[in-house]
N, C-alpha and C positions, 0 to 999 in steps of 0.2 A: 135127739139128733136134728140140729138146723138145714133145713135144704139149702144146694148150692145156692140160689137165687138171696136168698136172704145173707150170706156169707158172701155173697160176689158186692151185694149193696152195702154193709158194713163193711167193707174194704175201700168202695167208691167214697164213702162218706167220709172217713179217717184212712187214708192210703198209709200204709206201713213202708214203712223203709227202713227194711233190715242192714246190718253194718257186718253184718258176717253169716256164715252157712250154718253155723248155729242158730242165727237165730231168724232163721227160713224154714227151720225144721218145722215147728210151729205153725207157719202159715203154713204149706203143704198138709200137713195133720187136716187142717181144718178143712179145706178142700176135699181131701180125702172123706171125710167123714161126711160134707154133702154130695157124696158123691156113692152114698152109700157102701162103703168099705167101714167094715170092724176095728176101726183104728186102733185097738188093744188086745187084738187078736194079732198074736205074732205068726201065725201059721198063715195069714190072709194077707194080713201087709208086714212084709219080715224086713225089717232094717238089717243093714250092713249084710245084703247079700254077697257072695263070693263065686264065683262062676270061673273057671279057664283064666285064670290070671289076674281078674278083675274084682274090685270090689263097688256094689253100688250100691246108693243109700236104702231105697228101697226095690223090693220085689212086691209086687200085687199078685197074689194066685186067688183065681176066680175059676172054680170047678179043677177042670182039667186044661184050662188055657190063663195067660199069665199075661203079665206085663212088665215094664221097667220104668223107674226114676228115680235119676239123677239128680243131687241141685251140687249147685255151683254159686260162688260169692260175689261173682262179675258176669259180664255178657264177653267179654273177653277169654274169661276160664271157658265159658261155654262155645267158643269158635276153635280154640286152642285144641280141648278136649274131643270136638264134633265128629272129627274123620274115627277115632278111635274107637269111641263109643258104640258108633252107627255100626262098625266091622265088629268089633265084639256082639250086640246085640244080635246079628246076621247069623254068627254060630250057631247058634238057637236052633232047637229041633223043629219047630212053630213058626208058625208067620205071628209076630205080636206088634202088639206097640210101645214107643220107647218114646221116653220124654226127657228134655233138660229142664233146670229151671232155677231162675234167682228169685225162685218166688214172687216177683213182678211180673217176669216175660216165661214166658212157657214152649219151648220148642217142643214140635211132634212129631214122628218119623217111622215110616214104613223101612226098617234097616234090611228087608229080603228084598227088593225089589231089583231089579238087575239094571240098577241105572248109577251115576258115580253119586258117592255119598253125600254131597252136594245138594241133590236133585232127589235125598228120600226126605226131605225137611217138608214134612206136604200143610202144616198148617203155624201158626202165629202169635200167642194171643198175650199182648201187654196189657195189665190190669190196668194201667193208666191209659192205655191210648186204646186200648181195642182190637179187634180182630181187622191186619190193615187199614188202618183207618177210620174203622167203624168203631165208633166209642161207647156203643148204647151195650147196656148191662147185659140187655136178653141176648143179645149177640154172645156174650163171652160165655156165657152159661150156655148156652146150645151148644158151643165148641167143647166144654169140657164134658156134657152126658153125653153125646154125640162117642165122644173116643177115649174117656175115662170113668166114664159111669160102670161101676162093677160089671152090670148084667151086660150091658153092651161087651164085655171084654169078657167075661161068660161062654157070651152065645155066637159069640165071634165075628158080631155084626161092626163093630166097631172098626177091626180092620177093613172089613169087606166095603162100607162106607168111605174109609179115607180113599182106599185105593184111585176110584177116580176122580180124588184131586189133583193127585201125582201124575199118573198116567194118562186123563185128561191135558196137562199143560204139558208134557213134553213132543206131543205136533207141535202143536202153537212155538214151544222155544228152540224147536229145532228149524221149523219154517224162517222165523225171527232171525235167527243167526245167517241162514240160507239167504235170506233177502238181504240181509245188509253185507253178506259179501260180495253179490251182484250189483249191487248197487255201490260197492267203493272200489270195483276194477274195470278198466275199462272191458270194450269186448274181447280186444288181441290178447286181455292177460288173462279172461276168462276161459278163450279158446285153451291160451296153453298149460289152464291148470284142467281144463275136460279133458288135454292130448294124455296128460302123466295120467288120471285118473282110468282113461281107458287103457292104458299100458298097464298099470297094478293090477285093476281087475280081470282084465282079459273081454269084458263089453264093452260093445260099439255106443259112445253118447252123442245124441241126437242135443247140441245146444241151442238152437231156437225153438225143440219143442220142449226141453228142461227150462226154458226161461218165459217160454207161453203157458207153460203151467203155472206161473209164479204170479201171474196175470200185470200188469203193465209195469215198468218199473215208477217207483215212487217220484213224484219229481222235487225237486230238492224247491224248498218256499222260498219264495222269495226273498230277499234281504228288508229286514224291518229301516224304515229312514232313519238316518241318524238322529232324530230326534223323538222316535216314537218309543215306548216306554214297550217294555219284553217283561213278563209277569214270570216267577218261578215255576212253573208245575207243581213243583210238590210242598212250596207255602210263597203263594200267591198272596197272602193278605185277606181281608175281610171284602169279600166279594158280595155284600150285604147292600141294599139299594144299587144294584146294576141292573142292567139288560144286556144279551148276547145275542152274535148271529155269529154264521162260524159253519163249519166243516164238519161233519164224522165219516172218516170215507168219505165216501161221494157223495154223502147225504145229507142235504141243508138244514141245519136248525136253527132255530129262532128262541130259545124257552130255554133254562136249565132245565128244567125237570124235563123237554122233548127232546135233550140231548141224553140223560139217562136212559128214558126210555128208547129212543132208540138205538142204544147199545146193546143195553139186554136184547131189544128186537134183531138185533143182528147176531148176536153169538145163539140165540133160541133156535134160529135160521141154519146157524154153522153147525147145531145139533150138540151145545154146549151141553154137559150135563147142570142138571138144576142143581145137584149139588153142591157144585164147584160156584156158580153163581151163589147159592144160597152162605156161603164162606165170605164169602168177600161183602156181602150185600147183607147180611144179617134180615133183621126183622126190616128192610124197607121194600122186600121181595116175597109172595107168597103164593103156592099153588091154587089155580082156582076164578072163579071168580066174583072177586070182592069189592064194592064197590061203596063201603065204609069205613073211617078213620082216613080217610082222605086217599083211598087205592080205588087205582082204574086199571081195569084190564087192560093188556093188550090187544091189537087187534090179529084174530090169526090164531091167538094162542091160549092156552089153559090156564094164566100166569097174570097177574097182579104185581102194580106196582103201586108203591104210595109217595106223592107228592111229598118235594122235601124243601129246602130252602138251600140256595145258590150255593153256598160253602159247600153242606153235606152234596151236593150235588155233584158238583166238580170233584170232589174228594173221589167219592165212591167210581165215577165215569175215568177219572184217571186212573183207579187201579186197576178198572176190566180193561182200560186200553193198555196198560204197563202190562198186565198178565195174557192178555190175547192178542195184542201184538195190531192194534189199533190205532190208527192216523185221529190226531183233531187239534184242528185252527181254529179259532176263532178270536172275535175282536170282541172286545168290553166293555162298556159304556156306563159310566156312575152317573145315576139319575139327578145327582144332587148337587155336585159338584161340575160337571161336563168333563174331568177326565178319562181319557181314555187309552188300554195298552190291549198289547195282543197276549195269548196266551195258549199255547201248543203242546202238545205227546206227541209226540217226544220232539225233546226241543231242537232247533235247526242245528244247531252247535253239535248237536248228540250222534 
């Protein structure tokens, strides 16, 4: 039996690109099997299960607790299929975990949780691209022992794990949605959507101290000149010989790697779980403190981080801003060339 790590690498090296669900069977198999499952053990991992209507490719029963997976031939079938699935798997006597997958991209999903089907999608992981953006192997291999490793789905840790991925980020997306409606009505229209609101409820709302909670309203950046260059977010180009200064919040940075770190230092603050950092951030984050392979502690805190290069930099900082609902400006400067553009989370236009 090869371990995931080894099967996650020979996939890295020669990337499959299967042309149909037949022939994703096979990779799945393989997975499965560093993943410590009996793959010829039909009682452990049972193809073509049948449940309340449904048929799905595989079942995994590990003791007395179980799991689900689905594949699919496109990322399309797997958006199509998503709401269905996620309510069929919720029947279930168990809280489990349920998977889709075109065998490239792997969805994972908490289907009990009492939130819209949408919103149980708690993790990601594209064998080509990574878990969000992280592309490093030991990443994607942590996310599949982590919530498909037999024992973990066994001993029921595996759910108990995801969980505050999911229910960690919906403050954050619910704050996020709350902010940007305050922020796109004026006051009078805000007043007259608290007047209906306290008519439905039957509570008196207090709107200067519902919007002094929310703490200052964001102020809209200022317009870039018409001749200054606006970078993407989410593919900026090769940010490789630059320097930055720039925003996070309210907090000045000067460094890529001092704008990561203090993102992390701000969500560690918000009482982020490590968890959910450790998802997005893979192996460039680690409990503790370490202060080789190029990791520096934080200050303040129990938590390590390692020095990266500008690209992985902004990568990884743009997804804790995209997922925790994080401001940052800053300005670019190529050391080699003297061009220079600005570069924002979210961008003015958004």
């Amino acid at each position: 039996m090869a371990d995931i790590d080894s099967i996650l690498k020979s996939f890295r090296q020669n990337l499959p690109h299967p042309k149909n669900k037949q022939a994703v069977v096979p990779l799945v198999l393989q997975v499965l099997d560093g993943l410590d499952w009996e793959i010829f053990d039909a009682a452990q991992v049972v193809p073509g299960h049948e449940e309340r209507g449904l048929t799905v490719d595989f079942c995994l029963n590990a003791g007395s607790r179980h799991a689900y997976l689905n594949i699919k031939d496109s990322i399309e079938s797997m958006k199509e299929d998503e709401d269905g699935f996620i309510k069929w798997a919720a029947g279930d006597e168990q809280e489990l975990i349920a998977v889709q997958t075109t065998g490239l991209l792997w969805w994972f999903y908490l289907p009990h949780l009492p939130v819209a089907p949408g919103q149980r999608r708690f993790l990601e992981i594209d064998m080509q691209n990574g878990i969000r953006g992280d592309e490093h192997q030991e990443s994607i291999a942590q996310g599949f022992k982590l919530f498909v490793q037999r024992e973990n789905i066994e001993d029921g840790s595996a759910v108990a794990k995801a969980k505050p991925l999911v229910e960690g980020l919906l403050p954050a997306k619910v704050m996020q949605a709350w902010r940007q409606l305050c922020e796109s009505l004026s006051r009078d229209a805000l007043q007259s959507f608290m007047t209906a609101m306290e008519k439905a409820t039957g509570l008196p709302i207090d709107l200067d101290a519902l919007l002094r909670s929310l703490g200052p309203r964001r102020p809209p950046p200022p317009p870039p000149p018409d001749d200054e260059e606006v970078l993407d977010p989410r593919n900026p180009g090769n940010l490789s010989h630059t320097r930055v200064t720039g925003q996070l919040g309210n907090t000045d940075v000067r460094k890529w790697n001092e704008l990561l770190r203090e993102a992390v230092l701000l969500l560690l603050k918000r009482r982020t779980p490590f968890a959910q950092l450790l998802m997005i951030l893979g192996n460039t984050i680690v409990n503790g403190q370490k202060t080789e392979e190029g990791f520096r502690p934080l200050p303040g805190q129990n938590v390590s981080i390692q020095g990266v290069p500008a690209n992985m930099a902004w990568a990884k900082t743009r997804n804790l801003a995209e997922q925790f609902n994080m401001v940052v400006r800053l300005n670019v400067f190529w050391r080699n060339t003297g061009r220079q553009a600005r570069l924002e989370w979210p961008r003015a236009n958004d």
